[in-house]
C-alpha positions as CSV (number, residue, x, y, z in Angstrom):
1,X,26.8,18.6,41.1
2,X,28.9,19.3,37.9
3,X,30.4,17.4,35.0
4,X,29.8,13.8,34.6
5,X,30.4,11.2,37.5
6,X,33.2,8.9,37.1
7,X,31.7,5.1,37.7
8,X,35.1,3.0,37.0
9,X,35.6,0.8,40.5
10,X,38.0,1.8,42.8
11,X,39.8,-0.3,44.8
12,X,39.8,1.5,48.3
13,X,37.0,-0.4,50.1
14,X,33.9,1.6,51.2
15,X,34.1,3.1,54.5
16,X,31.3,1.2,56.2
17,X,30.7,0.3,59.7
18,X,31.1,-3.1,59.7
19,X,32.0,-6.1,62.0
20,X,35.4,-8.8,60.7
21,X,33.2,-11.0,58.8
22,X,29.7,-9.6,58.6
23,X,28.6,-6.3,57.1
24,X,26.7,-4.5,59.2
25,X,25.4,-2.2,57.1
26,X,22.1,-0.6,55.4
27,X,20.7,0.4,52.2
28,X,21.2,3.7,53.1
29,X,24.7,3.8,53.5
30,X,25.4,2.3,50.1
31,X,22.8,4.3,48.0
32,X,23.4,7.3,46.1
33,X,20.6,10.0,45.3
34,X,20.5,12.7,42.8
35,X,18.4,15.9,42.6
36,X,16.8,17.0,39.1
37,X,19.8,18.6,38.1
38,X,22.1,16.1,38.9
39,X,20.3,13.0,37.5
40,X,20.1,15.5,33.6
41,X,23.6,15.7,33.7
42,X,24.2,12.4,33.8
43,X,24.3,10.4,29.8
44,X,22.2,7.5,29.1
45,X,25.2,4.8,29.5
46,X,25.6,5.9,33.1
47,X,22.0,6.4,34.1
48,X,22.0,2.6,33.3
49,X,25.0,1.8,35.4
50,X,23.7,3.5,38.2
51,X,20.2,1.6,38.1
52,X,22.7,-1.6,37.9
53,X,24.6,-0.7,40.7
54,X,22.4,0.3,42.9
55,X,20.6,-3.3,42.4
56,X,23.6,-4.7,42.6
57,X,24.2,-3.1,46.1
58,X,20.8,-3.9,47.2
59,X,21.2,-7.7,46.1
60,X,24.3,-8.0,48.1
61,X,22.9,-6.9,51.1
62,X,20.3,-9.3,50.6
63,X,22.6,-12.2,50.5
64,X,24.7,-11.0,53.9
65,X,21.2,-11.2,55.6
66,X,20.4,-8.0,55.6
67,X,16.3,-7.4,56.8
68,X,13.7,-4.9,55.8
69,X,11.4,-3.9,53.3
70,X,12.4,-3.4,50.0
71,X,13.7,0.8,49.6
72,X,11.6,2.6,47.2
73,X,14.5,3.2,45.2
74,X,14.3,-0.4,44.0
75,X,11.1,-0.4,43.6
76,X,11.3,2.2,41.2
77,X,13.9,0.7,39.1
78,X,12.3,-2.5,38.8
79,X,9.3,-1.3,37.0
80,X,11.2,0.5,34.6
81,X,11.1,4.6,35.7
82,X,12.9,6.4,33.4
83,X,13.5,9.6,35.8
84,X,15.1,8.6,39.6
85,X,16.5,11.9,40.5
86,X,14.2,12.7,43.9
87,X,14.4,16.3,45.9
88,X,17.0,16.1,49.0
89,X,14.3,16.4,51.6
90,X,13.2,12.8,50.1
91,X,16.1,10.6,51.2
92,X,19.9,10.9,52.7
93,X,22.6,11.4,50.0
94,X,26.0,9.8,50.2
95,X,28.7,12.8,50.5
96,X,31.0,12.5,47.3
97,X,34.1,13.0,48.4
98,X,37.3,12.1,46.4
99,X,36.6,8.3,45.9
100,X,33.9,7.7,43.0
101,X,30.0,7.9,44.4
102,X,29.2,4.4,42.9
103,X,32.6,2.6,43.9
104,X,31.8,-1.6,44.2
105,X,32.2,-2.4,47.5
106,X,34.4,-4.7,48.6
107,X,33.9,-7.4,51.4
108,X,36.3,-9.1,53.6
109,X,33.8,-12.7,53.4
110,X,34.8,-12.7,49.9
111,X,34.2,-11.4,45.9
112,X,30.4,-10.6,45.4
113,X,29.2,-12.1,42.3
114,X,27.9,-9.2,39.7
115,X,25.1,-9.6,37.7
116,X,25.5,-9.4,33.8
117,X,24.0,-6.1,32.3
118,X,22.5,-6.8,28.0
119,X,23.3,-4.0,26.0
120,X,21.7,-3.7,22.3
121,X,23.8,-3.5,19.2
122,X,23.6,-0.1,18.5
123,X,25.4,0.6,21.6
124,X,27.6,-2.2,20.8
125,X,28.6,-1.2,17.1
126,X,29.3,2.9,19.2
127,X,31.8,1.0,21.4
128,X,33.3,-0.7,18.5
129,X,33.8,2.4,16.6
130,X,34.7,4.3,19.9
131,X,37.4,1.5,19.9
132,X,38.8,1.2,16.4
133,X,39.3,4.9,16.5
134,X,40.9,4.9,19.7
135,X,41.5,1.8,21.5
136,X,39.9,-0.8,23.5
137,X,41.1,0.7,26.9
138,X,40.2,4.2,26.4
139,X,36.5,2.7,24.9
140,X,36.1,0.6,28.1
141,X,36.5,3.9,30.2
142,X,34.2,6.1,28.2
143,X,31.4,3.7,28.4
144,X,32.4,2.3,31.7
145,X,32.6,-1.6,30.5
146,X,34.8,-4.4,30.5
147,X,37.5,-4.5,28.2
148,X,37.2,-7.9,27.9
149,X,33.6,-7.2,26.5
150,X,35.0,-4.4,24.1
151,X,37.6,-7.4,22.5
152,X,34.0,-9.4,22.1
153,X,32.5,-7.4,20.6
154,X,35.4,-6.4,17.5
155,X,35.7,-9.9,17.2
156,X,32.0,-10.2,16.3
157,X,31.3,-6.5,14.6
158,X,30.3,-8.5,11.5
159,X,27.5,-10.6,13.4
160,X,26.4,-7.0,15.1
161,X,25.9,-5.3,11.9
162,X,23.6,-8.1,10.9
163,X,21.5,-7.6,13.5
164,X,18.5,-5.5,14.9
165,X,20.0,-2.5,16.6
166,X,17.4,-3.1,19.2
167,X,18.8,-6.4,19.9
168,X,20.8,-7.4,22.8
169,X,21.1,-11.3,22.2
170,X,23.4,-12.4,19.3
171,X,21.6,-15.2,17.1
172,X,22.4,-18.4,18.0
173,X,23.7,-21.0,15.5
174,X,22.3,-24.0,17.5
175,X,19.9,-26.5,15.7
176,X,16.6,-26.8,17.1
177,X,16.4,-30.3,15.3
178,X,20.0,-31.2,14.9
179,X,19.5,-35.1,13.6
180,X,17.2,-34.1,11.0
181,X,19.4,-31.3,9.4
182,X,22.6,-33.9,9.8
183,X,20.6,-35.9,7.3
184,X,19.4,-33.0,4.8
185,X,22.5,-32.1,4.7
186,X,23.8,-35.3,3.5
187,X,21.0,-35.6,1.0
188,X,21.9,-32.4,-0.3
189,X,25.6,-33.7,-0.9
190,X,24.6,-36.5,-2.2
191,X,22.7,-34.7,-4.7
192,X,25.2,-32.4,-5.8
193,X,27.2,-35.2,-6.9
194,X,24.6,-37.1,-8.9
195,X,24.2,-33.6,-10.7
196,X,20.6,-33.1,-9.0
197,X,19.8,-29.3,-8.6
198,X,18.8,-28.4,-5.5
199,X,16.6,-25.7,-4.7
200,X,15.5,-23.7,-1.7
201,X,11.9,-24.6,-2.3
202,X,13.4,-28.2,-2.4
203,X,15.4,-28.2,0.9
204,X,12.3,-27.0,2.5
205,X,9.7,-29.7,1.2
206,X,11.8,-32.4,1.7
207,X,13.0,-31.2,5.6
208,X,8.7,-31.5,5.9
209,X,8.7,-35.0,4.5
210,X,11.4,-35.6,6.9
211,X,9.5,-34.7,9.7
212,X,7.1,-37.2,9.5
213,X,9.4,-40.3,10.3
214,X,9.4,-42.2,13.0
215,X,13.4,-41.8,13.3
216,X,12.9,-38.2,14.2
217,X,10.6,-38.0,17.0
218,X,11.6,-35.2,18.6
219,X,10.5,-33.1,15.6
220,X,6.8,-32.5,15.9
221,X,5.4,-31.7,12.5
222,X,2.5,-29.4,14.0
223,X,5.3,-27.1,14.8
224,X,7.9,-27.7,12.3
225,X,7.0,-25.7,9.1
226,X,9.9,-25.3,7.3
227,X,9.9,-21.8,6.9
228,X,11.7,-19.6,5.0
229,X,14.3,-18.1,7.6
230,X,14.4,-21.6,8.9
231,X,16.1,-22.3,5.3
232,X,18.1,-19.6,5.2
233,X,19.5,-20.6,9.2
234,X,20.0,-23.9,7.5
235,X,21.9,-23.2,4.6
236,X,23.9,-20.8,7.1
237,X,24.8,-23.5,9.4
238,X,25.9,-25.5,7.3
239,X,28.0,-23.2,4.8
240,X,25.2,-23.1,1.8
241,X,24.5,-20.7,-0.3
242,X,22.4,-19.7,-3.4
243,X,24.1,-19.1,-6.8
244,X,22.7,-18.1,-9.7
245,X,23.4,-18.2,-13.7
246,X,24.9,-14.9,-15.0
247,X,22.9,-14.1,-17.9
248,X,23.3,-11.0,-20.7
249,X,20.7,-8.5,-20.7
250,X,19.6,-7.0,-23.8
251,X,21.0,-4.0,-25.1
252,X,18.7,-1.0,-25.4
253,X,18.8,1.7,-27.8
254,X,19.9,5.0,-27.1
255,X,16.8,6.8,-28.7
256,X,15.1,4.6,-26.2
257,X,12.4,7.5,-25.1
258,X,11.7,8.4,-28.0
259,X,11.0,5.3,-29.8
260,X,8.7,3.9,-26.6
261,X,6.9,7.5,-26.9
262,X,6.1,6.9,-30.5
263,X,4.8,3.5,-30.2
264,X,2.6,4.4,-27.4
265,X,1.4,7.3,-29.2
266,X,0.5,4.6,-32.2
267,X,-1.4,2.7,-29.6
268,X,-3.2,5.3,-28.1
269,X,-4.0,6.6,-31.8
270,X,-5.6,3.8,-33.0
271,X,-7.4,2.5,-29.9
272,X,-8.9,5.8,-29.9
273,X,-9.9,5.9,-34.2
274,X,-11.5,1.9,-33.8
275,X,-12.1,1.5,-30.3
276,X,-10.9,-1.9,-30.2
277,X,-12.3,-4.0,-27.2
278,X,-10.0,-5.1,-24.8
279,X,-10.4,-9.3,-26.0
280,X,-9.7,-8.1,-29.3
281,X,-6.2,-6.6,-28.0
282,X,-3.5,-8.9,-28.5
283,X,0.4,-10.1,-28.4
284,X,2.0,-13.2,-30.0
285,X,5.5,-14.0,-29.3
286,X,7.8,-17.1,-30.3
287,X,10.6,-18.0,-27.6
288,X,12.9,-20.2,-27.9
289,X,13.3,-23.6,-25.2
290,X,15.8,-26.3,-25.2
291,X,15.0,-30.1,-23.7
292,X,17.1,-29.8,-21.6
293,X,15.4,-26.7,-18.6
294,X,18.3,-26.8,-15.4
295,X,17.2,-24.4,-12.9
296,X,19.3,-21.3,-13.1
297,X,19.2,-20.5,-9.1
298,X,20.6,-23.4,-6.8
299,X,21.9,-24.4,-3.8
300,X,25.6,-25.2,-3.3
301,X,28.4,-24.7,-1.1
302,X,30.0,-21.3,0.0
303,X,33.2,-21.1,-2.7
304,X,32.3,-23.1,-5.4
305,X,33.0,-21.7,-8.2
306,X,31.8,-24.8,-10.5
307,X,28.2,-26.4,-10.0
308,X,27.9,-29.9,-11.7
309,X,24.3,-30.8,-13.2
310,X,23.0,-33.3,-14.6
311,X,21.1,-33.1,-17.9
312,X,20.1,-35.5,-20.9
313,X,22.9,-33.8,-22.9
314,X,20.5,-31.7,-25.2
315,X,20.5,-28.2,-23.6
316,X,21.6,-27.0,-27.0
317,X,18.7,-28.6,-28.9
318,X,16.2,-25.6,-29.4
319,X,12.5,-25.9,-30.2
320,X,10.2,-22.8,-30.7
321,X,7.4,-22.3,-28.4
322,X,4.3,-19.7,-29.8
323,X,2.3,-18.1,-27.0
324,X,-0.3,-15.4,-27.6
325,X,-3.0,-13.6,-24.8
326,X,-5.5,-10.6,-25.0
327,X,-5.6,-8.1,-23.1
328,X,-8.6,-8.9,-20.9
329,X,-6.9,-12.1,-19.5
330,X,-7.4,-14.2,-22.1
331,X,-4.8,-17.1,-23.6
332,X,-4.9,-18.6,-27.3
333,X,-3.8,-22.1,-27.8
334,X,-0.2,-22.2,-27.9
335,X,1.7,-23.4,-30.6
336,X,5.5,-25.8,-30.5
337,X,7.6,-26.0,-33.5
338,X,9.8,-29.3,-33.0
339,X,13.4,-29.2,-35.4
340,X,12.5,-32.0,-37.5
341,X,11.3,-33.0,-40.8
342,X,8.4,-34.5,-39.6
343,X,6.0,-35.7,-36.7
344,X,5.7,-39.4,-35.7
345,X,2.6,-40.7,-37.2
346,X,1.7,-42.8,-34.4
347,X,2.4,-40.4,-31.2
348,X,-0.7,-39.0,-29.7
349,X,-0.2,-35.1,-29.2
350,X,-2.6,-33.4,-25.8
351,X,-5.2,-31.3,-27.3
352,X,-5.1,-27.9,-26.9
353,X,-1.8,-27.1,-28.3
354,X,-0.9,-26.6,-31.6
355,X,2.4,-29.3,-33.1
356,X,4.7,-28.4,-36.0
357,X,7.7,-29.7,-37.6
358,X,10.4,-27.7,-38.9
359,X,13.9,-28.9,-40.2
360,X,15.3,-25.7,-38.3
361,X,12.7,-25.5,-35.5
362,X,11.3,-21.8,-35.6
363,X,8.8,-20.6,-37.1
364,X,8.9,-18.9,-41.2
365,X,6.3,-17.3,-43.0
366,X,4.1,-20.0,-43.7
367,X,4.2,-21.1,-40.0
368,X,3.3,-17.4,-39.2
369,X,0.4,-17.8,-41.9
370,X,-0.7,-20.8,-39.9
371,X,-0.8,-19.2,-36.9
372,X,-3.0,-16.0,-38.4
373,X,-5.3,-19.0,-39.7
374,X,-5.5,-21.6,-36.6
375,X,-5.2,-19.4,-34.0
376,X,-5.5,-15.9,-34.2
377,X,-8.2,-16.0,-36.4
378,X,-10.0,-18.3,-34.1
379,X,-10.2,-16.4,-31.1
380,X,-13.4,-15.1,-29.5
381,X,-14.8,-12.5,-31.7
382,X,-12.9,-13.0,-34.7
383,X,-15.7,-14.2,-36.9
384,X,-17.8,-11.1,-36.2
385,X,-14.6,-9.5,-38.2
386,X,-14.5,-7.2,-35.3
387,X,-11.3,-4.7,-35.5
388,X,-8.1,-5.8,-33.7
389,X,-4.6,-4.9,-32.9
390,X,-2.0,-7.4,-33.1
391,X,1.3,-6.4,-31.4
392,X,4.5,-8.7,-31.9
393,X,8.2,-8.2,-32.2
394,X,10.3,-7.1,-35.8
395,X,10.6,-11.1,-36.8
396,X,11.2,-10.5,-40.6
397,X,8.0,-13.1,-40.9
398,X,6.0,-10.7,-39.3
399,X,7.1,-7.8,-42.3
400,X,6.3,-10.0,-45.6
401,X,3.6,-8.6,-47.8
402,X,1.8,-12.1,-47.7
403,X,1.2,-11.7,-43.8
404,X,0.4,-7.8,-44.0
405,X,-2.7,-8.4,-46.4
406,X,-3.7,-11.6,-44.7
407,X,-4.0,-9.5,-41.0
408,X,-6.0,-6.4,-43.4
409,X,-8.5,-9.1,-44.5
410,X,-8.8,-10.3,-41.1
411,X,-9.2,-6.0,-39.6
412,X,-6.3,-6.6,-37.9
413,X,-4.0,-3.5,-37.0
414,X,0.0,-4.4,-37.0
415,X,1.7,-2.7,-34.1
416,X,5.1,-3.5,-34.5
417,X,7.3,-3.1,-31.5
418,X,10.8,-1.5,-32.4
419,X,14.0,-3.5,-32.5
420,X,15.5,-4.0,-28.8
421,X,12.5,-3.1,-26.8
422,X,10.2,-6.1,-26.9
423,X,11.6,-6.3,-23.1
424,X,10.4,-2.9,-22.0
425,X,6.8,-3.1,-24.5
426,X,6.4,-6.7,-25.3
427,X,3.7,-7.9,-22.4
428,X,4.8,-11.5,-22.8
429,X,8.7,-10.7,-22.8
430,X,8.0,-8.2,-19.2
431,X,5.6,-10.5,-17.7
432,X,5.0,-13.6,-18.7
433,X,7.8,-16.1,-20.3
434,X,9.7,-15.7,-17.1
435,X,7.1,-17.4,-15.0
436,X,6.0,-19.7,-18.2
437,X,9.7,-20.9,-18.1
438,X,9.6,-21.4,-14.3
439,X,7.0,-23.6,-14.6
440,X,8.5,-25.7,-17.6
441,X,11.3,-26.2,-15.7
442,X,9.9,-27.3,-12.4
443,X,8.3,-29.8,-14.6
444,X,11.6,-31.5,-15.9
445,X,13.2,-31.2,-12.6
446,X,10.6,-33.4,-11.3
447,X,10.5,-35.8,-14.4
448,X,14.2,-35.9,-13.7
449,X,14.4,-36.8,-10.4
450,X,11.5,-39.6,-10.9
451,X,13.2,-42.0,-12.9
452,X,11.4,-41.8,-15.7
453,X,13.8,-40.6,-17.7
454,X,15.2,-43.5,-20.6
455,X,18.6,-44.4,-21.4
456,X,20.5,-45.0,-24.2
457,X,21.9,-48.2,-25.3
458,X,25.1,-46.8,-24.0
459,X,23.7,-45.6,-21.0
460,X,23.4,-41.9,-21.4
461,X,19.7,-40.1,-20.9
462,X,17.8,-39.7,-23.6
463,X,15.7,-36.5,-24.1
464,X,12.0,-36.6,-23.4
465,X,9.6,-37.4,-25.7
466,X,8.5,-34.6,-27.4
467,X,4.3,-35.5,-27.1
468,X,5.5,-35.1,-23.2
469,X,7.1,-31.9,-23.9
470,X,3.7,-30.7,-25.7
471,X,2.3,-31.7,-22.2
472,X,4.4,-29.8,-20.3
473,X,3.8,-26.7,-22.5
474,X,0.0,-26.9,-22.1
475,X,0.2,-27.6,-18.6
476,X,2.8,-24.3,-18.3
477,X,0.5,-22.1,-20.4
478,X,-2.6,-23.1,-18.9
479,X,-1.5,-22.2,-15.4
480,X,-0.8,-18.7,-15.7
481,X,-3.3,-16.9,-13.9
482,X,-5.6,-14.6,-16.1
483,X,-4.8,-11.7,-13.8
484,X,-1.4,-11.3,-14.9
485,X,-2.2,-11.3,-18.2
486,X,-4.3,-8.9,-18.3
487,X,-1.7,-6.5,-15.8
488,X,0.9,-7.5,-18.4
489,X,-0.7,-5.5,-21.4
490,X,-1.1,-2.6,-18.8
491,X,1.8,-2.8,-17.5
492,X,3.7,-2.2,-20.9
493,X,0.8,0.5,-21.3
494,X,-1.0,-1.1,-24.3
495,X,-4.6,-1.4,-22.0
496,X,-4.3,0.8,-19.9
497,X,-7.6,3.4,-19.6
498,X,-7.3,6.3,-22.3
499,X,-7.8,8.7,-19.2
500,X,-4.9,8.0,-17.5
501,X,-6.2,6.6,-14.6
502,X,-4.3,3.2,-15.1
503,X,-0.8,5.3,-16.0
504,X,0.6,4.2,-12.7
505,X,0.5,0.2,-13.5
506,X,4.0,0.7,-15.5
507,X,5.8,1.6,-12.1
508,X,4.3,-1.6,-10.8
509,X,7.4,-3.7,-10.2
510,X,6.3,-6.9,-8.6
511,X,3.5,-8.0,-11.5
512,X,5.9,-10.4,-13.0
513,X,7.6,-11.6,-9.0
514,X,4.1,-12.3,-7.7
515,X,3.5,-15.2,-10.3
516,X,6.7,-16.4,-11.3
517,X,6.8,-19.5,-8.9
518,X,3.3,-19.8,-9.2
């Protein structure tokens, strides 16, 4: 048998012995066997026609009555045999003569009903391309299908590529809990135009606090979890999407090999002449914060261009925030320096953190000074004057004279990082003031959407109070885990093990991810 075999229906009917309105006729008649050779020239689309006819066939003769037990043929297809091609002593073969071997059959009692064949995307997307190349006729005769089913599947080539290639089923867009999303959705209109942020994380808790009213009882909230693709079939169905704030990156150098190389090599110098222990390793940073901490990823509708939210008004009101760690996990008080002349006298600040006043709320030399005093020079270790290494940013207050001598008294080593890398070498810039931030701001997100915010006498929001903002800070700081503090200083390879051993932390890309929700 050569060449392929042609299995597009014909319309002469079969030549069956048959009686006016009943066919008389066997499995037999209607099959169509194949020898080794046959059956490897055949391609994969119409070794899966064939199996589809041939049950076809079978289930037809079934339905006109036909008796007997079921051919082996069948069998064989049934449980999934890859290879049907059997030797000729095995079974008859239909003689192919001009009409096609695997021509439907057509009955005088009328139409027989065909049974739907699945195919996967992959095969799918190769008729589509077959198609858009060609056209749909000439791809519904090289892969024997409907043409109908090649205008299908153009019109959804979008939803294909999105999909498994070993899927045969596109995804359905039904709701499994269609009175509960009806009302999410509303709440989540209704908070974009109060100016409430809305977050995945949000969608997702409140859909399980939804679940456990009596007005949905069809929801059971043993199996409704709220997942994350159920969020993302959500936001789908009901044309949402996640935007985010476009923010400027910092500018690198262009010497920016060699200036990384000659820190490191600073480092690894004088780690190597004192031996510093790893608590005695450390970074300070000062970052700025406003009152005002809107989330800068949110949910909204497909196409807006414009997201309205609500703050207090004071998103441009900057206060400085101080953190510091070591480099075996441990964190130093930190320090907030409010713009103002002074503190209230009578508000009552959390201990643990460190308040300041400054009329232009950052932090000069003196405050630096303070910081060397109260904080540095209280850390574990610092009394046995054991040798340290400080590493901070270029801040002119971290240059002066005044602060040099005061870190020599205290056998302190200055590793200053150079101008435009602190976010490659800086351990708190790669690693932690991202997920310190995260946390802030889940923190006025909730205190905004309580209530508790006060109003003016002309009924704007005032900011919060800044002992709460203290809170919030302390609260932040203390919830970073230890772990990635200490991965932070080896990450911007500042702790990492003198024999190398540790080099392969800095290629580590998920230290900062893992935490940054908390």
């Amino acid at each position: 048998m050569c060449g392929s075999i042609d299995f597009n229906c014909t319309s002469e009917p079969c030549q069956s012995p048959r009686i006016e309105n009943q066919l008389q006729v066997a499995f037999e008649d209607v099959a169509l066997y194949f020898t080794r050779e046959e059956w490897e020239l055949l391609t994969q689309p119409e070794k899966q026609l064939y199996r589809d006819q041939m049950l076809r066939n079978y289930w037809t003769l079934l339905s006109l009555g036909s008796s007997g037990s079921k051919p082996d043929l069948i069998h064989r297809i049934e449980i999934g045999e890859a290879e049907l091609w059997i030797r000729d002593a095995e079974g008859p073969r239909v003689n192919s003569g001009s009409e096609s071997p695997l021509s439907v059959f057509k009955m005088n009692n009328g139409e027989i009903k065909r049974k739907r064949s699945a195919y996967h995307a992959a095969f799918k997307l190769k008729v589509v391309e077959y198609a858009e190349a060609n056209n749909n006729c000439a791809a519904a005769r090289e892969f024997c299908i409907n043409e109908k089913q090649v205008r299908e599947w153009r019109k959804n080539k979008t939803t294909l590529e999105d999909m498994p290639r070993s899927k045969k089923k596109c995804p359905t867009r039904c709701a499994s809990f269609p009175e509960l999303e009806k009302d999410l959705n509303n709440w989540i209109v209704e908070c974009q135009q109060n100016g409430y942020i809305v977050t995945r994380t949000g969608i997702r808790l409140r859909a399980l606090h939804m679940s456990k009213d009596d007005k949905y009882k069809s929801v059971n909230p043993s199996m409704f979890v709220a997942s994350a693709g159920w969020c993302t079939r959500f936001m789908n169905r009901h044309g949402l999407c996640l935007c985010q704030r476009s923010k400027i990156a910092q500018k690198l150098p262009r010497d920016l090999e060699d200036k990384i190389k000659s820190f490191q090599r600073f480092i690894i110098k004088y780690r190597k002449e004192c031996a510093f222990e790893l608590s005695q390793i450390g970074n300070m940073d000062e970052t700025p914060v406003t009152f005002d901490l809107p989330s800068n990823r949110m949910v909204t509708s497909v196409g807006e261009k414009t997201v309205l939210i609500k703050t207090s008004g004071h998103e441009k009101i900057y206060f400085t925030v101080v953190l510091s760690c070591l480099a075996n996990g441990s964190k130093l008080p930190p320090v907030v320096v409010f713009k103002r002349k002074t503190l209230p006298k009578n508000m009552k600040f959390p201990a643990g953190i460190i308040v300041r006043a400054h009329k232009k709320g950052w932090m000069d030399e003196s405050g630096t000074i303070e910081w060397l005093e109260k904080v540095w020079n209280k850390r574990p270790g610092a009394l046995c004057k054991k040798p340290a290494m400080l590493i901070w940013d270029m801040f002119r207050t971290h240059k002066t004279d005044e602060v040099k001598n005061l870190a020599k008294n205290m056998k302190t080593t200055l590793a200053i990082i150079p101008g435009g890398l602190t976010s490659v070498l800086q351990p708190l810039d790669v690693c932690l003031n991202k997920p310190f931030k995260n946390r802030l701001r889940k923190m006025w997100s909730e205190w905004m959407c309580s209530g508790m915010a006060k109003l003016t006498k002309g009924g704007n929001l005032m900011k919060p109070e800044i002992n709460l903002v203290a809170q919030w800070i302390k609260d932040a700081w203390v919830s970073i885990p230890s772990e990635m503090v200490e991965k932070s200083f080896r990450k911007c390879c500042i702790s990492n093990a003198l024999d190398e051993s540790e080099d392969d932390v800095i290629f580590d890309d998920d230290t900062r991810e893992a935490w940054s929700l908390g």
